[in-house]
C-alpha positions in Angstrom: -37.1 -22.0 61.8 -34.9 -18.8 62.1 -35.3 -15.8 59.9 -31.5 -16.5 58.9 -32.3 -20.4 58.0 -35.4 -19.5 55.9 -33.3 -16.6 54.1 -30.5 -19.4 53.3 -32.9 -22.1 52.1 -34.0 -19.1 49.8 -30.8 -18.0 48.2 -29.3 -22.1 47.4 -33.4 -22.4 46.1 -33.0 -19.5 43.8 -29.2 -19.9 43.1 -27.8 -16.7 44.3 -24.4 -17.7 42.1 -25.7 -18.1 38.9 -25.9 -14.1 39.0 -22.4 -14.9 37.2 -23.9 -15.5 33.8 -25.6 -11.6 33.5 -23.2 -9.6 35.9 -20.7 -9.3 33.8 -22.8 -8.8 30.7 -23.9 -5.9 32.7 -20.0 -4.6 33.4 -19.2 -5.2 30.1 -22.0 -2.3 29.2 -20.9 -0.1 31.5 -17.2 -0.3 30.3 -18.0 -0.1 26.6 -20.3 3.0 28.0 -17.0 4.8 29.9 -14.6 3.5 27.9 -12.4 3.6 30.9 -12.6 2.3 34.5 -15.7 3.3 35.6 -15.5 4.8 38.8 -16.7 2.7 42.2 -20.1 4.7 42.5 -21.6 2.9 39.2 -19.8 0.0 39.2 -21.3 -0.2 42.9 -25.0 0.3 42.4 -24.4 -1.6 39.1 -23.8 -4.4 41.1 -26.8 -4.0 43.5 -29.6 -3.6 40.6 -28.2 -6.7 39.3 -28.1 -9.2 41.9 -31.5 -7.5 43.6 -33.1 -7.6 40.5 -32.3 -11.4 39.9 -33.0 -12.2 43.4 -36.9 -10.8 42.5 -37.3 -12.3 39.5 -36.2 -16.0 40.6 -38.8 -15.6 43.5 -41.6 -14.8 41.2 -40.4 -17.5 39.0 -40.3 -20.2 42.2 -43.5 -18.4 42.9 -45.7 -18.6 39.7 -44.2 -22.2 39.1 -44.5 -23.6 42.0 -47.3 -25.8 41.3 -45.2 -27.3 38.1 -42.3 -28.0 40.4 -43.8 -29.8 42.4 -45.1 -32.3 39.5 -41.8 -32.5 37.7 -39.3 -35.2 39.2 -36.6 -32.7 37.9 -37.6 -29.7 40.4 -40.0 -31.8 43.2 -37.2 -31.2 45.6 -37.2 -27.0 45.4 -37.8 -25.1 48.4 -41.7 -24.1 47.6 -42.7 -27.9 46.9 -41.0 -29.6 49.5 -42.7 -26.5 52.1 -38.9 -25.8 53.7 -40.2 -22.3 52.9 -43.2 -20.5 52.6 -45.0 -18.7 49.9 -45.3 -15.4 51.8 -42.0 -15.3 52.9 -40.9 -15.7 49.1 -42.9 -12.9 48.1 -41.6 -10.7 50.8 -38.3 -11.5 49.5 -39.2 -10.5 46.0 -41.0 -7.5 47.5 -38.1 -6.4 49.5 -35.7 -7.3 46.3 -37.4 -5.0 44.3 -37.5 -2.4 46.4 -33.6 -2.3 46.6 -33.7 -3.0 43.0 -35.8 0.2 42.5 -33.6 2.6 44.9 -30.2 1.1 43.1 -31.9 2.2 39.8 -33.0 5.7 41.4 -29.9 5.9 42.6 -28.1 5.4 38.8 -30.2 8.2 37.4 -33.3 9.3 36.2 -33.3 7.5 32.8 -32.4 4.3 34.6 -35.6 4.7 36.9 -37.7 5.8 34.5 -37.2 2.8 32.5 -37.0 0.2 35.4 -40.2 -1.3 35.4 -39.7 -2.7 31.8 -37.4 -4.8 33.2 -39.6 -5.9 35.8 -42.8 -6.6 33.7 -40.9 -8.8 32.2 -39.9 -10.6 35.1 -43.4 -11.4 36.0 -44.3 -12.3 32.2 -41.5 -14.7 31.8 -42.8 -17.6 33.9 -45.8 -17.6 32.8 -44.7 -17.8 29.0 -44.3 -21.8 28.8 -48.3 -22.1 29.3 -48.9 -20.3 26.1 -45.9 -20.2 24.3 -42.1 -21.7 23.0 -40.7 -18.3 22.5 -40.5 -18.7 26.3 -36.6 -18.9 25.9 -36.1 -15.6 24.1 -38.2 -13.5 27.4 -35.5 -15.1 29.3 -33.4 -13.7 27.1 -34.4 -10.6 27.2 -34.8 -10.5 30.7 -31.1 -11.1 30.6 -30.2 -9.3 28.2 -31.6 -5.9 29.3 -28.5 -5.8 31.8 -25.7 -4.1 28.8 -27.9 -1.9 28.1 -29.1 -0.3 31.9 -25.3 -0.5 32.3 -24.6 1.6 29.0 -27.2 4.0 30.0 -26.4 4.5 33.6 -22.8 5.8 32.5 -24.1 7.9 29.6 -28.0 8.8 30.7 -28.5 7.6 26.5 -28.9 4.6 24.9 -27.1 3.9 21.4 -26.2 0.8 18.7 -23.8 -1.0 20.7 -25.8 -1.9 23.9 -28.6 -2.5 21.4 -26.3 -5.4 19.7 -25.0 -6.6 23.3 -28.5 -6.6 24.6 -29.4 -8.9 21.1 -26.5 -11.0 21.7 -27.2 -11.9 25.0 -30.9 -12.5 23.9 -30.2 -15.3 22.3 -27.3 -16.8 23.7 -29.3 -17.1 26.8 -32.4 -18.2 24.4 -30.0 -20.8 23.0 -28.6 -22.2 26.2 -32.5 -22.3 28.0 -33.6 -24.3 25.1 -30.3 -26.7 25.6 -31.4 -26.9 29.4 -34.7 -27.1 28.3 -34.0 -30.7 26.9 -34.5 -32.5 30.4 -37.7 -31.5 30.8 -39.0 -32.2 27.0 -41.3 -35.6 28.2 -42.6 -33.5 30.5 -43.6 -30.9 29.0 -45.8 -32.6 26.2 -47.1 -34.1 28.7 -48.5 -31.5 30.4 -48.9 -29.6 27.7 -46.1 -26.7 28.2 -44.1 -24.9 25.9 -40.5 -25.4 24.6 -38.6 -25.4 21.5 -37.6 -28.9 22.6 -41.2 -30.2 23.0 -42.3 -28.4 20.2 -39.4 -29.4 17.5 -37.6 -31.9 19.1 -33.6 -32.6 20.7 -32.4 -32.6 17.1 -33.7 -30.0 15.7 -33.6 -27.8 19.1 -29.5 -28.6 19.0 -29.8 -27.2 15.3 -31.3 -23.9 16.5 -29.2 -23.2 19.7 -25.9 -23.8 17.6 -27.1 -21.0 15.1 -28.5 -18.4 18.2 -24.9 -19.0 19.6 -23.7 -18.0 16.2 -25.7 -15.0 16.0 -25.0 -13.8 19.7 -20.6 -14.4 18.6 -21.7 -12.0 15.4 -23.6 -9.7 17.8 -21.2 -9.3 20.5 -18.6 -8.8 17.2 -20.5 -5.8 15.9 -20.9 -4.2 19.8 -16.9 -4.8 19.7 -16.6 -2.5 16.1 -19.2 0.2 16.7 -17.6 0.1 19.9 -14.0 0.7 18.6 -12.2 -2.3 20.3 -9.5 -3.7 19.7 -7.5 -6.7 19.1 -8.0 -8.2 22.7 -11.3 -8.3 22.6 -11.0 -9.9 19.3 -9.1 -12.4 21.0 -11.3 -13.2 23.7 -14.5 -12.9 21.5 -12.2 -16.3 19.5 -11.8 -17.7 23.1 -15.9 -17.3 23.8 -16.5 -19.5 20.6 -14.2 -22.3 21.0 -16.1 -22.2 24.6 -19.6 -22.4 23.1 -18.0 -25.1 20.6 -17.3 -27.2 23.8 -20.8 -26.2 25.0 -22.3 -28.0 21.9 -20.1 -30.8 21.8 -20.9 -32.0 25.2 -24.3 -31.8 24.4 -24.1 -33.9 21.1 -21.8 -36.6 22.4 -23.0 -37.3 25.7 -27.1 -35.6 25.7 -28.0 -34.2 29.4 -25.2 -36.2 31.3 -23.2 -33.3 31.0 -26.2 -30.6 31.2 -24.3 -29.0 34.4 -20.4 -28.6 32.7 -22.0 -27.6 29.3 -24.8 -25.4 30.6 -23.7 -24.0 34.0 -19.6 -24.2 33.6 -19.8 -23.1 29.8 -21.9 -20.1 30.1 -20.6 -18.6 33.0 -17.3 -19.1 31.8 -18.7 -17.1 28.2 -19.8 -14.2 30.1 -16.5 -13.9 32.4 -14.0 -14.2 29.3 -15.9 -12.2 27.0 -16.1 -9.1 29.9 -12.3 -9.1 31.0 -11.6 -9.6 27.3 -13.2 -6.0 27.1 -11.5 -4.9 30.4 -8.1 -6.0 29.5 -8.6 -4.2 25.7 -9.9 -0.8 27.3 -7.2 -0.8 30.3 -4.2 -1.6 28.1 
C-alpha cells in the first residue's frame, strides 16, 4: 500500500472534517481578541495549530483505544482494528502532527508556545479517562475548548474573562453533545466496565444533563458576547444557536440514536458555524 493510500485511510479514520465543530470556536477567539479582521498571518497559523493539533490527538485516541474498538460492534470496522493501517504509521502521524502543531504555536508567539503542551497533555489523558472515570466528556471538552482561548491570546499575547467564558462554554457543550453520542455505546460500556454519564445515570437522566450543559454553554457564550461588547447580531445568532440545540434535543427525545448523525454531527457543526459568523457579521458591520 502506497504512502498516499495509508495517509487517506488515516484522515476518513480520524475524520479530518469534523475539525468544523472547534475551528471556528477558535476564529471566533481570535475576532473577539482583534475586534476587527484579523489579518491573514494569524488567521493562517490559527488554522494550522488547529487542524494539526486535532489531527494528533485523534491518532492517539485511535491509538490508546484501539483495543476497545476492536471489541465494540460500533467502531470494529476503524482503520487500527480492521489492520488497513498500522500502529506505527499512526503514531508517526501523530508525531509529525505535533510537530507542526508545535512550530504553528512558535510561530503565534511565545505565550502561545509556552503554554502549548497543556493542550497536548490533555490530548493523551483524554482517552484514557473512560477506564477510570465519567467526567470523561468534560476532558473532551476541554480539549476543545482550549481553542478560544489560544486564539484570544495569539492576537493579544494575554489572556482575559471572555475567552475564559468561551473556553467554559464550549466545555460543556462539547461535554453535553459526547454524552448524547455517548448513548450508543451505553450496553457496552457496563459491560466492560467503562465510564460514561450514560452508563453511569442512564439515557434519561443523561438527556436531562446535556439539555442543562447546553443551557449553560448559551449563558456562557452570552456573557463572552457582553464582556466582549457585541452587539445585536451576535445577539441574534446566539437566538439562532439555541433553537439549533433545541432541534438537537428534540431529535434525540423523539426518535433516540436513529438520528445520532443529523442531531450530533449536522447540529453541532452547524452551532459552531452560526455562532462565529454571527460574531463576524457583528464586528465587520
Amino acid at each position: 500500500m502506497t504512502l498516499l493510500s495509508r495517509t487517506r485511510i488515516f484522515l476518513k479514520d480520524i475524520k479530518l472534517e469534523h475539525s468544523l465543530f472547534a475551528l471556528p470556536f477558535a476564529y471566533l477567539g481570535l475576532f473577539f481578541a482583534e475586534k476587527k479582521v484579523p489579518g491573514f498571518f494569524l488567521v493562517f497559523w490559527i488554522t494550522i495549530a488547529m487542524v494539526s493539533f486535532r489531527t494528533m490527538a485523534m491518532g492517539l485516541n485511535r491509538l490508546l483505544d484501539r483495543a476497545i474498538d476492536a471489541e465494540n460492534p460500533r467502531t470494529q470496522g476503524r482503520a487500527l482494528p480492521q489492520k488497513k493501517i498500522l500502529p506505527g504509521f499512526v503514531w508517526s502521524a501523530a508525531a509529525i502532527s505535533l510537530l507542526v502543531f508545535e512550530a504553528s504555536a512558535y510561530k503565534l508567539g511565545s505565550f502561545c508556545f509556552f503554554l502549548s503542551p497543556i493542550p497536548v497533555l490533555l490530548a493523551v489523558i483524554y482517552p484514557l479517562t473512560k477506564r477510570f472515570t465519567w467526567l470523561s466528556h468534560f476532558v473532551l471538552g476541554l480539549v476543545l475548548g482550549i481553542a478560544p482561548c489560544g486564539a484570544w491570546i495569539a492576537g493579544r499575547q494575554s489572556l482575559g474573562w471572555t475567552p475564559v467564558f468561551l473556553t467554559v462554554g464550549v466545555m460543556v457543550w462539547v461535554a453535553g453533545f459526547d454524552m448524547i453520542y455517548a448513548l450508543q455505546d451505553m450496553g457496552f460500556d457496563k459491560e466492560k466496565g467503562l465510564y460514561s454519564v450514560p452508563s453511569r445515570f442512564g439515557e434519561a437522566r443523561t438527556l436531562k444533563i446535556a439539555r442543562l450543559l447546553h443551557a449553560a454553554a448559551v449563558l456562557c457564550w452570552a456573557v463572552a458576547g457582553f464582556l466582549n461588547g457585541a452587539g445585536w447580531i451576535y445577539a441574534a445568532g446566539l437566538i439562532l444557536v439555541t433553537c439549533f440545540l433545541v432541534r438537537e434535543h428534540w431529535l434525540i427525545r423523539s426518535f433516540g440514536v436513529a438520528k445520532i448523525n443529523e442531531a450530533f454531527f449536522l447540529m453541532n457543526a452547524v452551532v459552531s458555524f452560526s455562532l462565529f459568523v454571527a460574531a463576524f457579521l457583528d464586528i465587520l458591520l
